[in-house]
C-alpha positions in Angstrom: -143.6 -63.2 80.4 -146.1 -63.9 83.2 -149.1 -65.6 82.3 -152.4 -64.5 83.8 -154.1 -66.6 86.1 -156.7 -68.9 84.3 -158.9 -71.3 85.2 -156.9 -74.0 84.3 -155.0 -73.9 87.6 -158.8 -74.7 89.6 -158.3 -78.6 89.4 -155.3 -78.1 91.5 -156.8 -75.6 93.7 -159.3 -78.3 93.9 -156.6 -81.3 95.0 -155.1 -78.8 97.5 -158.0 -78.3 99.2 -159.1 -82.2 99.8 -155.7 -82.2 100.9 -156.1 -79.4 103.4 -159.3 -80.6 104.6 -157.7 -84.2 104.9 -155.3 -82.7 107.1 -157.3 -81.1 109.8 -159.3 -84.3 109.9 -155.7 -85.7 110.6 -155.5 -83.6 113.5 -157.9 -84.5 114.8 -157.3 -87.9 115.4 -153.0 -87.3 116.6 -155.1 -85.3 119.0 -153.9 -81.4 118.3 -157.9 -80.3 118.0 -159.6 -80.8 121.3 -162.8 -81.5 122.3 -163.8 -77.9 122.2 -162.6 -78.0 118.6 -159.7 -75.5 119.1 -156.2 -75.7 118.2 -153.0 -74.6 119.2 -150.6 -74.0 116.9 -147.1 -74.8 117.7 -143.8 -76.1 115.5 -145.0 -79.7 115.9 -148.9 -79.3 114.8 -147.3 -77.2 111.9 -144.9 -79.9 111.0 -148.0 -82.5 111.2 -150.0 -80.2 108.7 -147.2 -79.9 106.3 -146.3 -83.5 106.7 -150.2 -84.2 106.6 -150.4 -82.3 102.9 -147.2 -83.5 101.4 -148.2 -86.8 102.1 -151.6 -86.3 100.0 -150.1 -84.3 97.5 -147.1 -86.7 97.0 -148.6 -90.2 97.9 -151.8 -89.4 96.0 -150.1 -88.3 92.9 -147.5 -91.3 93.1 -150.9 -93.8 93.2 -153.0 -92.0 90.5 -149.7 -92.2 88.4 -149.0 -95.5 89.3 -152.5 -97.0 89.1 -153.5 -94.7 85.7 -156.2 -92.9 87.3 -155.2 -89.8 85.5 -158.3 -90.1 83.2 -160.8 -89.8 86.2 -162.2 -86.4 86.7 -160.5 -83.8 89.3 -162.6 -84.1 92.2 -161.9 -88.2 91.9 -158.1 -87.0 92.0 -159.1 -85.0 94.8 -160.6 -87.7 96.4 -157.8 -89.6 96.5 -155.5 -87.6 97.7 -157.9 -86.7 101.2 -157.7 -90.0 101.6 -154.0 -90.0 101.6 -154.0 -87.3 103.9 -156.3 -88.8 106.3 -154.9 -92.6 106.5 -151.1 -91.3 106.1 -151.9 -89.4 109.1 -153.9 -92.0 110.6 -151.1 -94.1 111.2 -149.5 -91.2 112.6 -152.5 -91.1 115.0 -152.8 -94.4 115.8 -148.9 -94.3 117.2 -149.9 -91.4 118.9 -152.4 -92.8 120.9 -150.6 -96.1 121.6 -148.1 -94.1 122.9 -151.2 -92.7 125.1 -151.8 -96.2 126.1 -148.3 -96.7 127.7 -148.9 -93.7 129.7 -152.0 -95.2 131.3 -154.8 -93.9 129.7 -157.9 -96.4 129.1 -159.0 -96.7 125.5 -162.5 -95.3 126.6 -160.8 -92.2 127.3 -159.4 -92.0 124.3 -162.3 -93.0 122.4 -164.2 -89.9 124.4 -161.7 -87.5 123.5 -161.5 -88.9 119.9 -165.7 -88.5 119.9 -166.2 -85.2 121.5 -163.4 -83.8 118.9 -165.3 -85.2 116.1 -168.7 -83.5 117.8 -167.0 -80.1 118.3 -166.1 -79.6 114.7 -169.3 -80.3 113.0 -172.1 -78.8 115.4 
C-alpha cells in the first residue's frame, strides 16, 4: 500500500534543495554559467550537476553521521550539505581553471569572468 505524501518527507525536500542550489553555485565557478548568467547544457555540465548533488547528498550525510550532527535541526543539515556541494565542486573548479592557466589565460581574466558570473546571477 502506497502511503500519501506527508510532510514528513519536507526536511529532505529541504536538504535537496541546499544541495541544488550548491550546485549551480558550483557551476559557476568550473565556469559552465557565463558572465551573462546563461548556461548551456550539455552531457558534461549535466554530469557536473549530478556529480555536484551526489557529492552533497553523500559527503554531507557521511559527515553529519560521522560527526553526530543528526540532532541539529534540518536546515543545519541542509547547511551542510551546500557546503559540500559548493567546496566538492570547488576543487573541481579550481582544477578547471588551472588547467585555464596552462592555456595562457592571466588570473585577472579569470578573476573577471569568475566576477561578472557572480554579478549576472544576482542582479
Amino acid at each position: 500500500m502506497n502511503d500519501p505524501i506527508s510532510i514528513k518527507g519536507l526536511p529532505w525536500v529541504l536538504k535537496i534543495l541546499a544541495a541544488i542550489i550548491g550546485a549551480i553555485f558550483a557551476l559557476t565557478l568550473s565556469g559552465d554559467i557565463d558572465t551573462q548568467g546563461r548556461i548551456k547544457i550539455t552531457p558534461g555540465v549535466i554530469m557536473k550537476f549530478v556529480f555536484s548533488v551526489a557529492i552533497s547528498l553523500y559527503g554531507g550525510a557521511a559527515f553529519i553521521e560521522y560527526y553526530s550532527l543528526g540532532h541539529y535541526s534540518h536546515m543545519a543539515q541542509g547547511f551542510v550539505m551546500l557546503i559540500f556541494a559548493v567546496f566538492g565542486m570547488l576543487c573541481i573548479g579550481i582544477v578547471y581553471q588551472a588547467v585555464q592557466l596552462m592555456k595562457g589565460k592571466s588570473i585577472s581574466e579569470i578573476a573577471f569572468e569568475v566576477k561578472e558570473t557572480f554579478r549576472s546571477i544576482f542582479k
